[in-house]
BATOR-966495 format. One record per residue (C-alpha): residue in one letter; chain; x, y, z. Coordinates in nm, 2 decimals. Layout:
 code unit      X      Y      Z
    A    A      X      Y      Z
...
This chain:
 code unit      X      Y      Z
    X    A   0.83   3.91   1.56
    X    A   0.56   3.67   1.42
    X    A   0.30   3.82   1.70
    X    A   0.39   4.13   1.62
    X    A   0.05   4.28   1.45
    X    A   0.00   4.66   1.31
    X    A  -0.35   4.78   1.42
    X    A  -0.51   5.08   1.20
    X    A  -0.41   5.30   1.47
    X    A  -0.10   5.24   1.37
    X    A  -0.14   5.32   0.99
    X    A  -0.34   5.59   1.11
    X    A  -0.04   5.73   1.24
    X    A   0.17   5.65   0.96
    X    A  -0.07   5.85   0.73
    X    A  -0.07   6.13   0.93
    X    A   0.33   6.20   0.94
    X    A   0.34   6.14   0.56
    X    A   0.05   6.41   0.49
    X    A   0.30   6.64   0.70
    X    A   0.56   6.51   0.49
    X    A   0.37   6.63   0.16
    X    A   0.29   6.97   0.29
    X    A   0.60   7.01   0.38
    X    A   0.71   7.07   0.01
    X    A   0.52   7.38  -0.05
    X    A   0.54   7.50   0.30
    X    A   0.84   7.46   0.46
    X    A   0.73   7.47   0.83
    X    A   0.63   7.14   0.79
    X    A   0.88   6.98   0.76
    X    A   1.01   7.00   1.11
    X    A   0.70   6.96   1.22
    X    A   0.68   6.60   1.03
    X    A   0.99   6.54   1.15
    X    A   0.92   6.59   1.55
    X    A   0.56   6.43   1.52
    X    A   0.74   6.11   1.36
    X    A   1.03   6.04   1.64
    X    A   0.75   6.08   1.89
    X    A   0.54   5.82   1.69
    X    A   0.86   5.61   1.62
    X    A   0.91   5.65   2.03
    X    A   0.57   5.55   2.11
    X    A   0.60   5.23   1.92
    X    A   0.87   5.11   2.10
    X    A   0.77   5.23   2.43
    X    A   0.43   5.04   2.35
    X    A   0.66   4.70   2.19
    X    A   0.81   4.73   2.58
    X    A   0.49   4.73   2.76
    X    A   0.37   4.45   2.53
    X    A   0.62   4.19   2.58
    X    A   0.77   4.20   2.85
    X    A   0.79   3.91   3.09
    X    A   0.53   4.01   3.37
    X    A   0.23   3.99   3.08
    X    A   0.05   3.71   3.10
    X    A  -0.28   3.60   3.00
    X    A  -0.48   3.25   3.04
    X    A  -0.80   3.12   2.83
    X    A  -1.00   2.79   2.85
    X    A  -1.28   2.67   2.67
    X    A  -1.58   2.53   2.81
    X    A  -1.81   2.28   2.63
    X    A  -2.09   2.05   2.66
    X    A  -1.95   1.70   2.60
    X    A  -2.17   1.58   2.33
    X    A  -2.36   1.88   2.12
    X    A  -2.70   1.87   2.01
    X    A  -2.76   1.88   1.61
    X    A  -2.99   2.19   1.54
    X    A  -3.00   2.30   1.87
    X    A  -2.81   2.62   2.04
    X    A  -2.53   2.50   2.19
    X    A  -2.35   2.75   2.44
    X    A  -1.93   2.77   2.46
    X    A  -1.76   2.96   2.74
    X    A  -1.43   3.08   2.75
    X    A  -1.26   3.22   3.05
    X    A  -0.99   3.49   2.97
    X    A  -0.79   3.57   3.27
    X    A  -0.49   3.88   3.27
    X    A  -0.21   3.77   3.49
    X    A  -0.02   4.08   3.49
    X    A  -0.10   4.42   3.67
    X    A  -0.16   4.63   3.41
    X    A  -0.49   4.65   3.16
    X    A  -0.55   4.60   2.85
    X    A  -0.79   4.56   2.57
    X    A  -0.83   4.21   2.39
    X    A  -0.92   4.09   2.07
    X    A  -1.04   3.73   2.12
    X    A  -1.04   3.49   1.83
    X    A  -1.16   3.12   1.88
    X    A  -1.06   2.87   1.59
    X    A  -1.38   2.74   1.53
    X    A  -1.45   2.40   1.34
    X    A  -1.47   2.40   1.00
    X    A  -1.87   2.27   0.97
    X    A  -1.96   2.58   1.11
    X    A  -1.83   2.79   0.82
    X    A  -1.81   3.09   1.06
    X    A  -1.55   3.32   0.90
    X    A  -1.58   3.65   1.09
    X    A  -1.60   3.52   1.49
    X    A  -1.43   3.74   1.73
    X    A  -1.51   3.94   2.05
    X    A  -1.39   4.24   2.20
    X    A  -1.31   4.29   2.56
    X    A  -1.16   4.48   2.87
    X    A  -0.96   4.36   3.10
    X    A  -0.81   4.53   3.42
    X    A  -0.50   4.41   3.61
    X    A  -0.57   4.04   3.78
    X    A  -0.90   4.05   3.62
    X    A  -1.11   3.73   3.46
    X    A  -1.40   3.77   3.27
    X    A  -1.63   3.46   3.06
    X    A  -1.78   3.46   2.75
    X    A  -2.02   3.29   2.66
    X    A  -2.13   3.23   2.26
    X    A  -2.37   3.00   2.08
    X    A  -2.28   2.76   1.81
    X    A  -2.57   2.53   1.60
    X    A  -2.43   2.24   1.44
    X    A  -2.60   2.17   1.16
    X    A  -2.37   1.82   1.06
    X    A  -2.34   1.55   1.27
    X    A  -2.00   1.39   1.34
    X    A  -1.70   1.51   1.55
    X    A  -1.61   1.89   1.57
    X    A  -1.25   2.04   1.63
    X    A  -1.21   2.32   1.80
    X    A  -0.86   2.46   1.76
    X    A  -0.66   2.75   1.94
    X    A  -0.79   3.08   2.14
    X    A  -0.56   3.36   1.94
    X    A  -0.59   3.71   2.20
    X    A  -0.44   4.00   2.02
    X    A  -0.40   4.23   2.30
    X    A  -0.32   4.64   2.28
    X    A  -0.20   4.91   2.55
    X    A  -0.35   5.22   2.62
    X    A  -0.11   5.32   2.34
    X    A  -0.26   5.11   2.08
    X    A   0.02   5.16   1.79
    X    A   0.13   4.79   1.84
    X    A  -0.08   4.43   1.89
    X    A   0.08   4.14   2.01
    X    A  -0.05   3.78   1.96
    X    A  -0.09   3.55   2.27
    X    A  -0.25   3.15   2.12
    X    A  -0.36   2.91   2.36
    X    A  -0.35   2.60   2.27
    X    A  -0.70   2.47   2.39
    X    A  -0.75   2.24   2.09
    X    A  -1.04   1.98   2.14
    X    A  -1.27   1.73   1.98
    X    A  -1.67   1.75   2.04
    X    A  -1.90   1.50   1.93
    X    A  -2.26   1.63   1.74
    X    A  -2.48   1.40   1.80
    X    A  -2.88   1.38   1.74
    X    A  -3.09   1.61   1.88
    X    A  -3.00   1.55   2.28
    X    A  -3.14   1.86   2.40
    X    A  -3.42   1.79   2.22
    X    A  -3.50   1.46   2.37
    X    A  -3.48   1.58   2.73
    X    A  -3.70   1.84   2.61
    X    A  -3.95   1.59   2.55
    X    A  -3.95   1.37   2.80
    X    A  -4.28   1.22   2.93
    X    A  -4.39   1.35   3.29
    X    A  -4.62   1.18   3.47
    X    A  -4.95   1.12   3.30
    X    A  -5.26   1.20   3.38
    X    A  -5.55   0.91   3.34
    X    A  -5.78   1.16   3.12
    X    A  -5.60   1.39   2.92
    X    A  -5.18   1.45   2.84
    X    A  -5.05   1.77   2.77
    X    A  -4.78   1.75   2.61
    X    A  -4.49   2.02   2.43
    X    A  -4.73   2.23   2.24
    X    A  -5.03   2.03   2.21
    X    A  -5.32   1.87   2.37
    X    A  -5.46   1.49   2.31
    X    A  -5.78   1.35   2.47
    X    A  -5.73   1.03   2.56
    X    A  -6.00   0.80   2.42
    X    A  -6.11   0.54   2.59
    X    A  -5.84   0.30   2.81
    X    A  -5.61   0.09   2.76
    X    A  -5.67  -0.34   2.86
    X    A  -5.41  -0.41   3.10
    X    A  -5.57  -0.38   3.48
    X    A  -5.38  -0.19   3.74
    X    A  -5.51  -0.17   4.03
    X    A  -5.86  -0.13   4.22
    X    A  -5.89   0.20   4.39
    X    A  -6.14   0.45   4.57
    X    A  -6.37   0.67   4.30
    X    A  -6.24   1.03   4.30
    X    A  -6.40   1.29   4.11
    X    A  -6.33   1.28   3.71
    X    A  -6.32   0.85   3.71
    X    A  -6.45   0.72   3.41
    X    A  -6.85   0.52   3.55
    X    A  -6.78   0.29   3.32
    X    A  -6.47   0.15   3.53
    X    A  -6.65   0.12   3.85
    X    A  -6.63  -0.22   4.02
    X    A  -6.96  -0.29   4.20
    X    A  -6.88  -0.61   4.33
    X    A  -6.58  -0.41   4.52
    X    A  -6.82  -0.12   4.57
    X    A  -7.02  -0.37   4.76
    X    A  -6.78  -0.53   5.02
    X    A  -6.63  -0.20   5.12
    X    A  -6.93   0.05   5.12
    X    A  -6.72   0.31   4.92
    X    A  -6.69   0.35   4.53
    X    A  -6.44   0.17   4.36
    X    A  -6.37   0.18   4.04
    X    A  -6.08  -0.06   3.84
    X    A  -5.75   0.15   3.78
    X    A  -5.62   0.05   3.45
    X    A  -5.24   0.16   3.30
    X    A  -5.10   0.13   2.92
    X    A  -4.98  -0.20   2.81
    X    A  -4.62  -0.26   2.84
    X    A  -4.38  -0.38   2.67
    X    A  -4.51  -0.32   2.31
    X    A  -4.25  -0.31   2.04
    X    A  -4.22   0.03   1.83
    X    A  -3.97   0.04   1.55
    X    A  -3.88   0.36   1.37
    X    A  -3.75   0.29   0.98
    X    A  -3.60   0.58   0.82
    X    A  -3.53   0.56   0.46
    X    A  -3.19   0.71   0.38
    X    A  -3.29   0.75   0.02
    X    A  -3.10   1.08  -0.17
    X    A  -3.49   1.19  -0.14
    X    A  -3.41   1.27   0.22
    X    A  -3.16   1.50   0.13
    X    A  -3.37   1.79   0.08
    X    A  -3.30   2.04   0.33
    X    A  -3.51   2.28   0.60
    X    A  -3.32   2.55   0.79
    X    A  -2.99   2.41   0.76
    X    A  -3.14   2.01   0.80
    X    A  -3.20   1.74   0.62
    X    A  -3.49   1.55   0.62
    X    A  -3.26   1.25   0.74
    X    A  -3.15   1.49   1.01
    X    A  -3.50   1.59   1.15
    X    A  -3.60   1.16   1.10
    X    A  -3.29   1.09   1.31
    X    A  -3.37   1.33   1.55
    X    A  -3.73   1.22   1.60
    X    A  -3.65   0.88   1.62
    X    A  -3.46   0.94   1.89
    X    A  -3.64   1.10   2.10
    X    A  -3.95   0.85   1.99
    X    A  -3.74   0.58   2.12
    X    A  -3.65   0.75   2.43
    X    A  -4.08   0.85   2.54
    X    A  -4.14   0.45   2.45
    X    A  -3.86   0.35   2.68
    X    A  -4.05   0.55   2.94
    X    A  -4.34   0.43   2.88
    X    A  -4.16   0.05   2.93
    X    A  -4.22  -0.03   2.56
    X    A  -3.93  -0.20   2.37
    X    A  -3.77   0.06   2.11
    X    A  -3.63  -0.04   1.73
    X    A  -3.44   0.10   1.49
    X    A  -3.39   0.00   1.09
    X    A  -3.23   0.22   0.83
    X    A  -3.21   0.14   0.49
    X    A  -3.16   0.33   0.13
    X    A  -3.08   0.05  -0.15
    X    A  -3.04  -0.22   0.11
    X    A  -3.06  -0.23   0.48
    X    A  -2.81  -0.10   0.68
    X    A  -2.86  -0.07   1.05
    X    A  -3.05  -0.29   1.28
    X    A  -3.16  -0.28   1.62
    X    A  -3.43  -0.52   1.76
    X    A  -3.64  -0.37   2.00
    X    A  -3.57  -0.42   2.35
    X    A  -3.62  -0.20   2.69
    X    A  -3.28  -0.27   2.81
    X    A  -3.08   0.00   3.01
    X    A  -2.83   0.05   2.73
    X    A  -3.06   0.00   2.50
    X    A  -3.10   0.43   2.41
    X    A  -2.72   0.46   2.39
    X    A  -2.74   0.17   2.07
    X    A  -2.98   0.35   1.94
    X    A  -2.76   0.72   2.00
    X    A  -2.46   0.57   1.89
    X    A  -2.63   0.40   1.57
    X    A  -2.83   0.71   1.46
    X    A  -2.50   0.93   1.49
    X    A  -2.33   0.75   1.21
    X    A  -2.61   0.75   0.94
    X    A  -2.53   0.93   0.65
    X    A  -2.78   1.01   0.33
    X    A  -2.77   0.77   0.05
    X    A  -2.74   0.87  -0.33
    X    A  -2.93   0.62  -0.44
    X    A  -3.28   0.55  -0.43
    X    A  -3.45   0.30  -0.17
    X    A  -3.53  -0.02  -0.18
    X    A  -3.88  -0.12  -0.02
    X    A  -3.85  -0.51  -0.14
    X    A  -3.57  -0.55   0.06
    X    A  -3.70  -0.38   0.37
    X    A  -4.03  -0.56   0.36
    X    A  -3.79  -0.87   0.36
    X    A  -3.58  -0.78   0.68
    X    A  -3.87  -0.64   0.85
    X    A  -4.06  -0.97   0.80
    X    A  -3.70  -1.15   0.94
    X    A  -3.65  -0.91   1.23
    X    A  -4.00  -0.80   1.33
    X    A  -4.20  -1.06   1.57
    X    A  -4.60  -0.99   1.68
    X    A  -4.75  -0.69   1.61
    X    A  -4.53  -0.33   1.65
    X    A  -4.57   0.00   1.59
    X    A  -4.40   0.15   1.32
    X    A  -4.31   0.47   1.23
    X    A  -4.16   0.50   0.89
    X    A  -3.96   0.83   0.77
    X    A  -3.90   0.89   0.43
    X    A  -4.02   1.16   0.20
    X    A  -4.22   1.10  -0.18
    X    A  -4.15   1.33  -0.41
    X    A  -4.46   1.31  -0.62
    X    A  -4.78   1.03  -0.63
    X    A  -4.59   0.77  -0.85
    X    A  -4.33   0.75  -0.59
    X    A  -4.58   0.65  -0.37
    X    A  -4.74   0.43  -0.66
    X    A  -4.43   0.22  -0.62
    X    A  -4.40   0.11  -0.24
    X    A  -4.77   0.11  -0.18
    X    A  -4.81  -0.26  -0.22
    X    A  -4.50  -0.27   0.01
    X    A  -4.69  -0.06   0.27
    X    A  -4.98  -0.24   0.22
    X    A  -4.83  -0.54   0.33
    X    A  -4.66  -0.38   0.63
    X    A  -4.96  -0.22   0.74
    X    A  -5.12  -0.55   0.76
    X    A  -4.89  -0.75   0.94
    X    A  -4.79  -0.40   1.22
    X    A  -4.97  -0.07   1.27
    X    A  -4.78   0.16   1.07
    X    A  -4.79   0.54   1.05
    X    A  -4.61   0.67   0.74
    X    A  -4.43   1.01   0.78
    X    A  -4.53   1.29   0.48
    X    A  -4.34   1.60   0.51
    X    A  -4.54   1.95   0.39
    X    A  -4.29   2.16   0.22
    X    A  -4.38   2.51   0.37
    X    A  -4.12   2.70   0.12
    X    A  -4.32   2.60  -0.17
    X    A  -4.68   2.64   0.02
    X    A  -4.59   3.03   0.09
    X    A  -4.42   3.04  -0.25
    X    A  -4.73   2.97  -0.46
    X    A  -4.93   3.18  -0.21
    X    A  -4.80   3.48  -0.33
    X    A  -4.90   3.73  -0.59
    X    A  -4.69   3.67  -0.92
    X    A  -4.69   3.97  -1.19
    X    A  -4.52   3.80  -1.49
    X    A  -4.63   3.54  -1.66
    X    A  -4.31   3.31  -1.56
    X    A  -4.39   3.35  -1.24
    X    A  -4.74   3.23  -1.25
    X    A  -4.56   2.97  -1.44
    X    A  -4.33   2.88  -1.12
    X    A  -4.65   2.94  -0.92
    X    A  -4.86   2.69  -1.10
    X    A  -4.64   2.41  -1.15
    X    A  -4.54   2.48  -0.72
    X    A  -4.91   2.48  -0.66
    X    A  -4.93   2.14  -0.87
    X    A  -4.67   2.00  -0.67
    X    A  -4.81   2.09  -0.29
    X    A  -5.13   1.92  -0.40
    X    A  -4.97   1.61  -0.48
    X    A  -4.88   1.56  -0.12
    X    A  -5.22   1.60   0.02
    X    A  -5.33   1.33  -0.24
    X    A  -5.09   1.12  -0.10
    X    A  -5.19   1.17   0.24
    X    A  -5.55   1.07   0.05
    X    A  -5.40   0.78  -0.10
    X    A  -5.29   0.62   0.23
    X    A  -5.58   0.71   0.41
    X    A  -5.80   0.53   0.16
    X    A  -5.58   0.19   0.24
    X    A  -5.64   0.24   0.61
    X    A  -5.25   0.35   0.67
    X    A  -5.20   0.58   0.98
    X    A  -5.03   0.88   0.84
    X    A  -4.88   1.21   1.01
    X    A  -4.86   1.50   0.76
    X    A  -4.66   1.76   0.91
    X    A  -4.36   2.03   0.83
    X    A  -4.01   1.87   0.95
    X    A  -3.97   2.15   1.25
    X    A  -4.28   2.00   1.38
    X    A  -4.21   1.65   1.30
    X    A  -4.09   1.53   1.67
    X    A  -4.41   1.69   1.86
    X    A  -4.61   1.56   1.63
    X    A  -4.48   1.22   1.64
    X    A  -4.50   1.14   1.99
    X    A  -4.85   1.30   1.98
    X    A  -4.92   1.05   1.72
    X    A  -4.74   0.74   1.96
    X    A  -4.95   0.88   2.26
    X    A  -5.29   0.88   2.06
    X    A  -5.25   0.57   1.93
    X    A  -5.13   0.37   2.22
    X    A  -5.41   0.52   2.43
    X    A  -5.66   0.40   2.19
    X    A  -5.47   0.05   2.23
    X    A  -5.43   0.01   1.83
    X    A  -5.08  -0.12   1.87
């Protein structure tokens, strides 16, 4: 009896026979009539309890997911419902759902004919890294009678890892590039100048830079030639990413830290490509995680692995202690990409002598978040005088970030100001630009 459910059909029903019932006290004819119209209902529910549960009906379901899912992405689930017995039926699928999701009211409706197998396929976007259970598939399935539902559950339980942004990463991968220009995700970036590591000497074709022509190879073969040169290898490029409760602040469902993580990732995946040696520090009010830089083959996995256990500090950071174990982990010159997120100028006030110092030693490119809520918040037209209030001290506060972005300009410190959905793109644009110009 416990999958034994009552649909409203059935209440329907109910409600019907006692209106008939009612009636039937100041008009007699009724009552027989209530008392016909229930046997048959009574009848119908038992004839419909038969055709329900007995033996031949049968019904499979399995889930199909990705094995690692992608934070902030879409991430697609299928689940295959096959009916085993001859007859058809209408299901009610319900898929127990892990509890990050907070998704109350899932379920999906479908038809299914004797023999029959049909897939579903839904979308899920993990907004929490860690490791997702998915429990049961519940199919509350109903006859063409409908009066009765009875519960099949499947157990199908499994456990899904959310990791950084994968899909993201192969979304950004670097093609092949071009020796003049890159275009890359949604943006285009002229490539100034070369960098000093010689290729190769090869035969002039139309778009060669003059400048790289090589007479004295011109000369011995009676064609142009003009010196082929390639990026320089195996630079370092570290990406530190202050876990401060600063980085808490969310964005569409993400944290700062979240979006850092998932740029970092895919930053250390294009420099990989590029045969550069990837890093990784993390650090709130000490240092936490870190991995030297190295092109190794499971060298992105560390990295993966490391980045998907980071959680957001309550405290706030300490800068003297990263300048400290960068100086001890850091050899030669890298590039580094620092994520974190200053509140107002006197938060910047604080590290800048840090930065300074880092900025001397490596080529570092600070990362300043623009809040966009706040920037369309102050853009609009306020009536009362509170909310000229809230729009003044809003507009007070979105100015303070471009004087920060002012600030570190003025010391010479490579900045990237940008909103966090644009934050990868705009990053790797940044890595691309810089490494063409040979800076690092």
């Amino acid at each position: 009896m416990k999958n034994l459910y009552l649909p409203f059909r059935f209440f329907g029903g109910l409600g019907v026979i006692f209106v008939l019932f009612i009636l039937g006290f100041p008009f007699y004819f009724f009552f027989p009539l209530a008392h016909t119209v229930l046997v048959a209902f009574l009848v119908l529910v038992i004839l419909d309890i038969i055709l329900l549960f007995n033996k031949g009906v049968s019904f499979n379901a399995e889930r199909s997911t990705s094995r690692l899912l992608s934070l902030g992405n879409d991430n697609d689930v299928k689940i295959t419902v096959a009916n085993l017995s001859s007859r058809s039926f209408d299901l009610f699928l319900i898929d127990e759902l892990p509890y990050q999701l907070q998704i109350r009211d899932f379920g999906k409706s479908l038809h299914l004919k004797g023999m029959e197998k049909k897939r579903l396929v839904y979308q899920i976007r993990p907004l929490v890294r860690g490791k997702y259970d998915f429990g049961e598939i519940h199919l509350y399935i109903t006859s063409k009678i409908g009066l009765v539902q009875r519960r099949i559950s499947i157990p199908v339980q499994e456990e899904v890892a959310v990791y950084p942004s994968v899909m993201d990463m192969k979304k950004y991968e670097l093609k092949s590039a071009m020796s003049t220009t890159i275009n890359f995700g949604i943006k285009k970036i002229r490539r100034i100048g070369h960098s000093y590591e010689f290729e190769q000497i090869k035969e002039y074709t139309i778009g060669d830079d003059y400048k790289s022509m090589n007479w004295k190879a011109t000369s011995r073969s009676n064609k142009l030639m003009v010196n082929n040169y390639t990026d320089e290898k195996s630079q370092q490029v570290y990406c530190l990413i202050d876990k401060g409760r600063y980085m808490k602040m969310p964005f569409n469902g993400l944290s700062l830290l979240d979006y850092s993580i998932n740029s970092s990732l895919i930053i250390a995946n294009t420099s990989l490509q590029k045969q550069d040696k990837a890093g990784l520090i993390t650090f709130s009010d000490k240092v936490e995680s870190v991995i030297r830089a190295d092109r190794s083959r499971n060298q992105l996995k560390l990295i993966l692995e490391t980045l998907y256990k980071e959680k957001e500090s309550r405290l706030d950071s300490n800068y003297e202690y990263l300048y400290s174990s960068v100086k001890k982990t850091i050899r030669g010159r890298s590039l580094i990409f620092l994520f974190t997120n200053f509140e107002s100028l006197n938060s910047l006030q604080r590290v800048l002598p840090v930065l300074r110092k880092l900025n001397k030693s490596h080529l570092l490119v600070v990362i300043v978040f623009e809040n966009k809520e706040l920037r369309d918040y102050y853009q609009q037209d306020k009536e009362n005088l509170k909310d000229v209030y809230y729009k003044t001290i809003a507009h007070k506060i979105a100015n303070e970030r471009e004087i920060i972005v002012s600030e570190l300009r003025h010391y010479g410190i490579q900045h990237i100001f940008t909103r966090p959905e644009n934050l990868s793109i705009n990053a790797i644009n940044k890595y691309l630009e810089l490494k063409s110009r040979g800076m690092i």
